[in-house]
N, C-alpha and C positions, 0 to 999 in steps of 0.2 A: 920537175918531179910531180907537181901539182896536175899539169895536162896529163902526163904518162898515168897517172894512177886514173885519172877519170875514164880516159879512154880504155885502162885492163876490164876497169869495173863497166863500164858500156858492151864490152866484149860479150863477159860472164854473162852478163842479163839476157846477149844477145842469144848466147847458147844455150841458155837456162830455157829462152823461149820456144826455139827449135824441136828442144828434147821435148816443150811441154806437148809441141804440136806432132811430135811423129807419135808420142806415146798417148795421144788423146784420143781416146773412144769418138766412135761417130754419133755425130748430132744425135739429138733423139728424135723420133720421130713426131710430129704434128699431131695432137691429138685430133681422134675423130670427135666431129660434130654431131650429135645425136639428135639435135633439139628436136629437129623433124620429126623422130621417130616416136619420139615420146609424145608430139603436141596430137600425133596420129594414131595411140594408144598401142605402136607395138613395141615388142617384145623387143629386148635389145640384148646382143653379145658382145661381150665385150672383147677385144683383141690388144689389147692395150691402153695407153688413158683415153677416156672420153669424157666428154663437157656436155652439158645442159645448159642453156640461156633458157631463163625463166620468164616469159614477159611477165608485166607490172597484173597484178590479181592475182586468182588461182585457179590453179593446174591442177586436175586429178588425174592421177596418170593409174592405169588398173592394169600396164603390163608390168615383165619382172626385166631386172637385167638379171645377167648369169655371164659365164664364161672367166675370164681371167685380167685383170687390168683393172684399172682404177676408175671411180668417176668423182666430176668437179660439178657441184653447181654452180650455176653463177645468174647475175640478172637482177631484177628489182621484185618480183613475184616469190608465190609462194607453189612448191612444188608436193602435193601430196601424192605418197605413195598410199595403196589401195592393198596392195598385196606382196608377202615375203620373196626376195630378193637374195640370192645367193649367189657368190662369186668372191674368187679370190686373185690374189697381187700375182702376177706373176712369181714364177720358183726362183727367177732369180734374184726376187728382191725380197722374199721373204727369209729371216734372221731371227724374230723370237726365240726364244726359251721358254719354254712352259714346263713346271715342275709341279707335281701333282701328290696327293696324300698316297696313292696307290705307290707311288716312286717312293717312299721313305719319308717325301716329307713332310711335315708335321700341318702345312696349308699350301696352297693355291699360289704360287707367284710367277710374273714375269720379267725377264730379262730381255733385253735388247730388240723394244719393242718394235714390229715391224713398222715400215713408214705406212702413212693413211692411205687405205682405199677408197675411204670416202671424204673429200671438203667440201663445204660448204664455205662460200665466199661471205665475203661482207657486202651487205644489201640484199642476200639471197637468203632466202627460209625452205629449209629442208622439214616434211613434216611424216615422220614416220607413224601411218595409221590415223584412220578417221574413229575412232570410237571403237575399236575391235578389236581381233584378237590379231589383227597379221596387218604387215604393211612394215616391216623390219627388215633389211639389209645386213644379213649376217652370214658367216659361215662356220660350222660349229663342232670341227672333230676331233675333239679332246674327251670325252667321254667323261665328264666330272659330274658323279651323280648327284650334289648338292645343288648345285647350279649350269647353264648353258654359258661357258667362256667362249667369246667373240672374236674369232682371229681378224676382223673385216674392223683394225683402227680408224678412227675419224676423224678432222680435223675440223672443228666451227670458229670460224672467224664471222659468219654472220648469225644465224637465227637456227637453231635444231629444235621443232618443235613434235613432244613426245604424246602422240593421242591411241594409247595403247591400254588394252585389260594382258593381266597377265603380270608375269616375271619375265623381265627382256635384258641383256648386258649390251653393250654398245662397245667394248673392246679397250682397247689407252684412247685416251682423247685429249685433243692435243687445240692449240687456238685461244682464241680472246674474243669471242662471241657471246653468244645467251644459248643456254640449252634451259627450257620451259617445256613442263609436263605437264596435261591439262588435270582440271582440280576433276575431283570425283567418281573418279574412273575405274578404282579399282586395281591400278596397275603401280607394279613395284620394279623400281629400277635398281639391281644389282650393281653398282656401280665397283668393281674388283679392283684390286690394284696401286698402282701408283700411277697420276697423271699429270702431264705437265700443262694442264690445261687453265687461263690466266683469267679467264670471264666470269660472267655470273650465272648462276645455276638457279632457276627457278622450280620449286620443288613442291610440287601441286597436288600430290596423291600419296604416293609411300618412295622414298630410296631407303636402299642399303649402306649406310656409308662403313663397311664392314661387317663379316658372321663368321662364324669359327672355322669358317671353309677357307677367308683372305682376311686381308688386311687392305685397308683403303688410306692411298696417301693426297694429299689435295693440296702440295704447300704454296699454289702458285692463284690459289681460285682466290678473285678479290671479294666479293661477298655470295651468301644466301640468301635469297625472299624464297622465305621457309612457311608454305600454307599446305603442309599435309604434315604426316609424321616423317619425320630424317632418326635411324635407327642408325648408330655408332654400334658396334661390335668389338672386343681385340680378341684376335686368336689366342691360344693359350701360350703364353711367355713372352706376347708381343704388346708393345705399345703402341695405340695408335696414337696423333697428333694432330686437332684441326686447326688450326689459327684464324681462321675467315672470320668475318662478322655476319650474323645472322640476323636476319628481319623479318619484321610478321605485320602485316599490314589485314587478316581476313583472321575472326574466330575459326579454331578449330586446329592451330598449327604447333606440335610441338614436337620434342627431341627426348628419344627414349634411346639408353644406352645401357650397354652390356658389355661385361667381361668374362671369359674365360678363365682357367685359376692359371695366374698368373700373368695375365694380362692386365692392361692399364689404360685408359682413354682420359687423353689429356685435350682440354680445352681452354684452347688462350685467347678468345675474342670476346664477340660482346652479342646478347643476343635482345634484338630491343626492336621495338616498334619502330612501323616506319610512314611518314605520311607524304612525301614525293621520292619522285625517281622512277616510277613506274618499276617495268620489270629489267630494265637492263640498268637501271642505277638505284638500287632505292636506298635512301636514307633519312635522316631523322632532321625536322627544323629548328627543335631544339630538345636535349636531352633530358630535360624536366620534364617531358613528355611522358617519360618511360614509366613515371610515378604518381600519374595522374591516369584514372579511371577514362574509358572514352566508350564511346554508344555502344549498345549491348556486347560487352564483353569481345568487343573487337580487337582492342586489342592485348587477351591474356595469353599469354606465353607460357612454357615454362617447361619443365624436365622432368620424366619419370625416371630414375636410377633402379635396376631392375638385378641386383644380385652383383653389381659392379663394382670395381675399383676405379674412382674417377677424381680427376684433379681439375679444379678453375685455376689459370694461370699456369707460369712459369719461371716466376718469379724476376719478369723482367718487365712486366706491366703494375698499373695501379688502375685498370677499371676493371670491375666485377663483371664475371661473364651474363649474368643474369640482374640486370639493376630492376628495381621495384617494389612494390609493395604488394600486400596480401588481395589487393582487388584487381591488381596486374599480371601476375605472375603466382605460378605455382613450383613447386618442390617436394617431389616423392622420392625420397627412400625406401627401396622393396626388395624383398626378401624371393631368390630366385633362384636354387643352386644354393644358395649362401648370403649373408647379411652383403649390407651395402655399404660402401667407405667414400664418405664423400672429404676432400683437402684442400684447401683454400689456399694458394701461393702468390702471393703479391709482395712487389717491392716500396706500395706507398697504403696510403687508409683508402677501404673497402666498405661500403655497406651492405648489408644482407635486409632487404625492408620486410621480408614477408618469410612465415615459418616452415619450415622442412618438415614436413609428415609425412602420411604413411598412405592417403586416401586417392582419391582420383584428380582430374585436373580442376577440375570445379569444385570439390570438398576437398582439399587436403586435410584436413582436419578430421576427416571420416572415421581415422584410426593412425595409431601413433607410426613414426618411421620406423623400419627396421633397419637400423645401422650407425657406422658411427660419423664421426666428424673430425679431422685433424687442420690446426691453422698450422702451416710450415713454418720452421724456422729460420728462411728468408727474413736476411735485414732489413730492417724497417716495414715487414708485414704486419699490418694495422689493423686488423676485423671486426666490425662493430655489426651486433643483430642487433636490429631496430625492432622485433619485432620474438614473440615469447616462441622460441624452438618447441615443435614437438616429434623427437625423434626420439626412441628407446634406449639410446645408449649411450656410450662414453662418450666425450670432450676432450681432445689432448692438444693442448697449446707450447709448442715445442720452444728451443732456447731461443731466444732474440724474439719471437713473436708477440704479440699483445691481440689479446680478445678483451673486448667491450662489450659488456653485455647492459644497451641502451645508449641512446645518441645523449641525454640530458636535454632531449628538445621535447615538445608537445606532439605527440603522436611516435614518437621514436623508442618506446621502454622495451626492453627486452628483454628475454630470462631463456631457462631450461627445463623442459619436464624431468622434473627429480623423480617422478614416481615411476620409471622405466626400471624394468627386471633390470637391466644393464647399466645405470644409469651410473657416473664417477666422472669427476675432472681430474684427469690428470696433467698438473699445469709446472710447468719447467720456463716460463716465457713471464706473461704478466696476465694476471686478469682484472680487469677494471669493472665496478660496478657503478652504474654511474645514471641511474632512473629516475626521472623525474615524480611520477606520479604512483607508480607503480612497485612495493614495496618485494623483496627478494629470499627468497628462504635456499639454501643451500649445504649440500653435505657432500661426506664422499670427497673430499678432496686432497692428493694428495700431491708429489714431485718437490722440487726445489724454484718454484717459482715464487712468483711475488703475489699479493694482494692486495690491490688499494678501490676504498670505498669512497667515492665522490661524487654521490648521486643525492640529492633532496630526499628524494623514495629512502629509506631504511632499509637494511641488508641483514638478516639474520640468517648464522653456523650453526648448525645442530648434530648433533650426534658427537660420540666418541672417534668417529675417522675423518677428522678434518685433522689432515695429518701433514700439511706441506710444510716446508722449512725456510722460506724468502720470506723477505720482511711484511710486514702488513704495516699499511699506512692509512689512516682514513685523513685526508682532507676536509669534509666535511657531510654531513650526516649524521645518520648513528649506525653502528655497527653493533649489533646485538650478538651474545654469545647462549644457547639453550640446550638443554637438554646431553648436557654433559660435553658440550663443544670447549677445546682450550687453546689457547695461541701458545700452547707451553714452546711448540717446535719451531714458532717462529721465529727467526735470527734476530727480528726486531718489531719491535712495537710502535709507531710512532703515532702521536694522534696532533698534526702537524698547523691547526689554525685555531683559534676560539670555539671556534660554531661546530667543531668538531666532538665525536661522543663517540664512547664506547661502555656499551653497554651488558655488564655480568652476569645480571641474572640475578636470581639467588643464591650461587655462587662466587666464592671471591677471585677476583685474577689471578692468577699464579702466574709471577717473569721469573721468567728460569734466563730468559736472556738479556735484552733492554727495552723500555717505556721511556719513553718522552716525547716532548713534543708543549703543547699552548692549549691543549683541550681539557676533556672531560671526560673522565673514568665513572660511569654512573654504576654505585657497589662498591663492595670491597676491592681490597687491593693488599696480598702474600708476596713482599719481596726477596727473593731468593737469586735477583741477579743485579740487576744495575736500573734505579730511575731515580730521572734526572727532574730538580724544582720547574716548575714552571706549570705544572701539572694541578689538576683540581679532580681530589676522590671525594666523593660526595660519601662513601659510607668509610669503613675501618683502615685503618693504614696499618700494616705491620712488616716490620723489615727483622727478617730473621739473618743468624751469624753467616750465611751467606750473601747476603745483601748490602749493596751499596746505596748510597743518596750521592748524589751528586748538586753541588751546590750552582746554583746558576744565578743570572739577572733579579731571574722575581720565584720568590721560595714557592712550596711545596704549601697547597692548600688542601687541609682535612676537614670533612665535616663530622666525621666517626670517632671511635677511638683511634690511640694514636700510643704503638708499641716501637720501642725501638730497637735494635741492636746493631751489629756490621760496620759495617764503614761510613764516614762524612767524608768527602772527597771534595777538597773546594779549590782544587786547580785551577777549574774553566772559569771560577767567579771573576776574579781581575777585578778592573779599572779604576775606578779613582776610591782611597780608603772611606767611607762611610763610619760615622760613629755606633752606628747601629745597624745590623745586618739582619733579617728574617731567616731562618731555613726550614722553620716549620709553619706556617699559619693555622694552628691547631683552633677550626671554629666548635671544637665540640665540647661537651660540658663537662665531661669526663678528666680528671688527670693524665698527663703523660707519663707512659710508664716505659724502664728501660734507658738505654741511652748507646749511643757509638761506642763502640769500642774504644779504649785509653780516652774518653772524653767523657767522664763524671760532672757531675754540677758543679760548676765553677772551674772546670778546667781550662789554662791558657793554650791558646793554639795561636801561630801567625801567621797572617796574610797579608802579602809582600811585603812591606813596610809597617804593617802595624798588626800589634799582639793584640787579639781578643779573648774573651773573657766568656766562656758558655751557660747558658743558662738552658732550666729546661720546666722553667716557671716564669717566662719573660712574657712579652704583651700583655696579653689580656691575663692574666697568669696559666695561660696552659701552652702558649708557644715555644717553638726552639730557637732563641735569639742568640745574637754574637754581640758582644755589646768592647767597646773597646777600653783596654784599660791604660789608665791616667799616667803620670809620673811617676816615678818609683822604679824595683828591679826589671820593668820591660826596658824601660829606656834606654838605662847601662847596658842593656842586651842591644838592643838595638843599635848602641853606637859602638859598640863593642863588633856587632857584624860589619857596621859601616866602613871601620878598620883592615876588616880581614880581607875585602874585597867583592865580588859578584854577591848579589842578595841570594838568601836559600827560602824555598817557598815552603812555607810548615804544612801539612796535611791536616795534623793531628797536634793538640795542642802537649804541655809537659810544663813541669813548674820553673818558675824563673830560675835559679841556680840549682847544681845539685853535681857534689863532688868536684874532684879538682880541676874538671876540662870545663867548668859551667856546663851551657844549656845546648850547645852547639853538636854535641856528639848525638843527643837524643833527638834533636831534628833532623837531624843526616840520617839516623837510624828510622823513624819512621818516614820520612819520606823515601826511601828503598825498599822499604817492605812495602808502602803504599804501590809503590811503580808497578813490584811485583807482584803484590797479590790482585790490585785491578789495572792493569793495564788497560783496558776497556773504557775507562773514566776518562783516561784521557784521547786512545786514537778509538776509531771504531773499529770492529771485528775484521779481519782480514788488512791493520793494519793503517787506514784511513782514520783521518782525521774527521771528525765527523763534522758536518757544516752549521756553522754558525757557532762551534766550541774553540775557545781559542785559550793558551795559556796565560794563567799569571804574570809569572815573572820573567 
C-alpha cells in the first residue's frame, strides 16, 4: 500500500511537471549589453532589458536612453547620467493604477505598482545629475498639476545617488540600498506614494515625505541620516505613519510637518544624533549623546509643527521621538491653517528635556507656541518635561496617563506657560509636580484626575478654577493654596509623610471631603467632611455638625483655636487599651470650645475592651483626652458583654446603666447610626478600605 501510494504521488508530480512545461512561456530573452554604448557616450534604445557594467570610478555618460524595456546597472563604479532620460516598460508589463484628484479623488495614489525599469545593483551607484537641472530618468504622462508622478519605478539595491536642482519624483522604489541626495542643492524630492523600499535614505537638501496632492508610506525603510529639511505632509482625512529612525550627524537638518484638516502624521521612532556609520548605517555610540551639546551646534535637531495634528509614538514604544535638551534640540509649535496638536503616546517613562515654542530652530523661545499638547491615555504612559514648556495653550492628560512636570534632578525642573491666552490643564490621568529647584505656580485646572506634589521646589493653586476632582496628595514639599484656590472638589486630601506641608494662605481649608495623612496644614482648617489624627494645623481647627475626627495612632495637633462639633469616630484606633488616649493636642492658649456630638464632658464611650471617660480639659488643660475609667458600673458592663458573646465596638460614649435593657441597646444604636451617617471613617470613598486604617474589633 505504502509503495502503491508513493508511486501515484511520483505519477502526479510527474504530470504536474509536463503540464508546467507545455504551458510555460518561452525563456526570456538575454538582456542586451549596452556597456559599450554608453562607455562611447551614445544614445541608446532600448528593446527590451538592458545592463550596464560600470568599471570601478566614474563614468559620465551625456547620452539618453529612450525606447521601451528596462535598464540594470550593475559593476563596482559609479555611473553618472548628464541628461533627462525617457522610456518606458514595455505594455505588456505595465499594470499600475494611478487615481488622480481630476478622477474624484480626494489625492494622488497608486495601485499595483508596475515592476522597476530601473535597478541598480549592489556595488553599483546610479547617480542622477551632476549639479543641475536634468540628468533624470523618468517618464511622466499623468498630467498632475501639483507635482510630476514617475511611471519609470526603481529598484536600489546598491547606491542611487540624487545630484539634482529642482522637484524630481523617482516613481515606487523598491530594494535595500542607500538613495543619498547631495547637500545644498536646492533640490526637493517628491517622494509620492507607498514604497516597499528596506534601506537607508540619506536626505541632503529637501524631500517631501507627503503634500495635500499624496500620502507617503515608508514602513520598510530602516533609517534616515536627515541633513536637510524632511517635510511630512497628511492629505486631508489621511494619516500618515513613519516609524524609521532618524539621524543627524551635520547642523542645519530638521523635520517640518504638516496636516491637512483631518489628517494626522504620526511618528514612532527616534530622531537623534549620529556619530558612525557613515551614510549607509548611521547610528549612535551611545545615547547620552543625544543630551549633551557637541561643536558648533552640530548636532541640533529638531521639529517645526506647522498647523499640524501630530503624534510621537504609538503607544507601543517607550523611547521619545526627539530625546534632549534645550542646547540639542528644538520644538516649534506654529500656527498655519490652524493651531498645532502635538500627543505624546508611550507605553513606559519619556522625557521631554528641552521646551516647545513658538520661534525658530535656534530661538525657540522667540515667541510662545501656538497649540496644544495631549499625553495619551496609553497604559503606563509616563511624560516628564524636564524642561519649563512655552506653548500658548491647553495641557490634557487623559485616563491612565501621568505627566511630570520636572525630573527631581539638577538641571531637570519643568513647568508651563500659565500666561498663554489659552492656557488650562485639563488632567483625567495624574499630574505630578515634582521640581527641585524651581518653584511652580499653577491655575486653570480642571477633569477628574489626580494631583500629587513631590518636588523640594514648592507648588502654588491660584485662582478660583482649580476645579479637578482626584485626590491630591503631597508627599513632600509644600503645596500652597492663593488667591482664592480650594481643594473643596478634591475626593481627598492626603498630606502623606512628616516633611509634608500644605499651605492656606489667609484662608482656612475647607474638607468638604477627606484630610489625612502625617504632615502639615500650615493655616486654618473648616471641617465639613472627614480628618483623620495624625495631622499637625498650625493655626484654627474647627469641625463643624458635618464633620468628622477620626481617631487614629497619634491624635490630632492644634496650634490655633480649637472648636468642635460632629463626629469622634474611633473605629481605626484599635490595639492594645492605653490608660490614656490623646485625640486632641490642643497647643494653643485658648480654651476648647464645643464638643462631638452625644459626647459632653465626661461622657463614657468604649473601645474594645475598655470604657473611657472624655475630657475636654485634659493635658495640659486644653486637650481632648480619653482617660479610662476604673472599677465600678463599667466593669459589671463589661462583664456583662463578656457573657453575651462577640465584643461591640462603642463609637460614641453613654452612661453606664439606663432603664431596663442597661447600656447595651444605646451602643448598638449609636454604633448604626455611626456606620450610617460616616461610612467614609471606616472604608474609603468608592468603598475601599483605606491603607493603613484597619478596625477595632
Amino acid at each position: 500500500m505504502h509503495s502503491h501510494t508513493h508511486r501515484t504521488a511520483a505519477a502526479v508530480g510527474a504530470l504536474a511537471a509536463v503540464a508546467l512545461m507545455i504551458g510555460a512561456p518561452p525563456a526570456a530573452a538575454a538582456a542586451r549589453d549596452a556597456t559599450a554604448d554608453v562607455l562611447a557616450g551614445r544614445d541608446v534604445t532600448l528593446d527590451g532589458d538592458t545592463v550596464v557594467t560600470v568599471p570601478a570610478g566614474t563614468t559620465t555618460y551625456d547620452g539618453v536612453f529612450h525606447g521601451a524595456g528596462t535598464l540594470t546597472v550593475r559593476g563596482r563604479g559609479t555611473l553618472v547620467l548628464t541628461r533627462d532620460s525617457d522610456f518606458t516598460l514595455p505594455r505588456s508589463r505595465q499594470r499600475q493604477v494611478v487615481r488622480t484628484p481630476d478622477g474624484g479623488h480626494p489625492y494622488v495614489t497608486v495601485t499595483h505598482p508596475d515592476p522597476p525599469a530601473v535597478t541598480v545593483e549592489r556595488g553599483a551607484t546610479l547617480q542622477y545629475g551632476n549639479g543641475g537641472t536634468t540628468g533624470l530618468i523618468g517618464h511622466f504622462p499623468y498630467g498632475i498639476p501639483a507635482f510630476r508622478l514617475n511611471q519609470d519605478n526603481i529598484r536600489v539595491d546598491g547606491t542611487l545617488r540624487l545630484s539634482l536642482r529642482g522637484a524630481y519624483n523617482l516613481g515606487t522604489i523598491s530594494g535595500s540600498g542607500l538613495i543619498t541626495q547631495q547637500r545644498f542643492l536646492q533640490g526637493t524630492w517628491d517622494l509620492s506614494g507607498a514604497h516597499p523600499f528596506s534601506g537607508v535614505i540619506d536626505n541632503g537638501t529637501g524631500l517631501n515625505a507627503g503634500r495635500p496632492e499624496y500620502a507617503t508610506s515608508l514602513p520598510n525603510v530602516r533609517k534616515v541620516l536627515n541633513q536637510g529639511t524632511w517635510t511630512v505632509d497628511a492629505p486631508p482625512g489621511r494619516t500618515v505613519t513613519l516609524g524609521m529612525d532618524f539621524y543627524q550627524r551635520e547642523d542645519g537638518g530638521g523635520i517640518d510637518v504638516r496636516s491637512r484638516p483631518g489628517g494626522k502624521v504620526v511618528l514612532t521612532g527616534r530622531y537623534g544624533w549620529s556619530d558612525r556609520g557613515g551614510d549607509t548605517d548611521p547610528s549612535l555610540s551611545d545615547p547620552a549623546l543625544n543630551w549633551m551639546p557637541v561643536r558648533k551646534n552640530a548636532g541640533r535637531r529638531g521639529t517645526d509643527i506647522k498647523g499640524a495634528d501630530v503624534q510621537w509614538g504609538d503607544g507601543t514604544t517607550h523611547e521619545i521621538f526627539l530625546p534632549g535638551t534645550a542646547e540639542t534640540v528644538y520644538v516649534n509649535l506654529l500656527a498655519a491653517r490652524s493651531r498645532s496638536r502635538l500627543a505624546l503616546d508611550y507605553d513606559g517613562p519619556v522625557t521631554l528635556g528641552a521646551p516647545i515654542g513658538g520661534g525658530t530652530s535656534h530661538d525657540t523661545l522667540a515667541a510662545p507656541g501656538a497649540g496644544d499638547v495631549v499625553i495619551k491615555g496609553t497604559k503606563g504612559n509616563d511624560v516628564t518635561f524636564a524642561a519649563v514648556q512655552y506653548y500658548n495653550g491647553s495641557t490634557t492628560i487623559e485616563h491612565n496617563a501621568v505627566l511630570r512636570l520636572g525630573s527631581g534632578r539638577y538641571g531637570g525642573d519643568g513647568g508651563l506657560y500659565t500666561s498663554g491666552d489659552r492656557y488650562r490643564i485639563v488632567d483625567n490621568g495624574s499630574l505630578v509636580l515634582n521640581n527641585k529647584y524651581t518653584g511652580l505656580t499653577l491655575s486653570r485646572i480642571s477633569g477628574s484626575g489626580s494631583l500629587t506634589q513631590s518636588g523640594a521646589a514648592p507648588l502654588t493653586l491660584t485662582g478660583g478654577e482649580v476645579a479637578y476632582t482626584g485626590r491630591t496628595t503631597v508627599t513632600s514639599g509644600i503645596l500652597a493654596l492663593r488667591a482664592g484656590a480650594t481643594l473643596t472638589r478634591s475626593k481627598a486630601i492626603r498630606l502623606t509623610s512628616a516633611d509634608a506641608r500644605l499651605d492656606t494662605g489667609p484662608s482656612p481649608l475647607r474638607v468638604a471631603t477627606a484630610l489625612t495623612g502625617l504632615g502639615t496644614v500650615r493655616g486654618s482648617v473648616t471641617n465639613d467632611g472627614v480628618v483623620a489624627g495624625g495631622l499637625t494645623v498650625t493655626g484654627d481647627y474647627t469641625q463643624r455638625e458635618k464633620g468628622g475626627l477620626v481617631l487614629r495612632e497619634r491624635p490630632l495637633k492644634v496650634a490655633g483655636g480649637l472648636r468642635l462639633a460632629g463626629s469622634l469616630d474611633m473605629s481605626a484606633a484599635g490595639g492594645a487599651p492605653a490608660p490614656r488616649i490623646t485625640v486632641v493636642d490642643h497647643q494653643g492658649p485658648s480654651p476648647t470650645t464645643g464638643a462631638f456630638d452625644g459626647l459632653r464632658e465626661g461622657a463614657e464611650v468604649k473601645l474594645a475592651d475598655t470604657v473611657y471617660r472624655i475630657s475636654y480639659r485634659g493635658g495640659d488643660g486644653n486637650d481632648v483626652v480619653l482617660t479610662a475609667v476604673g472599677d465600678g458600673p463599667a466593669a459589671g458592663a463589661r462583664a456583662e458583654a463578656a457573657q453575651a458573646g462577640p465584643r461591640a465596638v462603642g463609637t460614641r460614649s453613654t452612661r453606664g446603666a439606663a432603664g431596663a435593657f442597661g447600656w447595651w441597646p444605646y451602643v448598638l444604636a449609636f454604633g448604626l447610626l455611626g456606620g450610617m451617617v460616616f461610612p467614609g471613617s471606616v472604608r474609603g470613598r468608592g468603598g475601599e478600605r483605606r491603607r493603613g486604617e484597619r478596625h477595632a474589633g
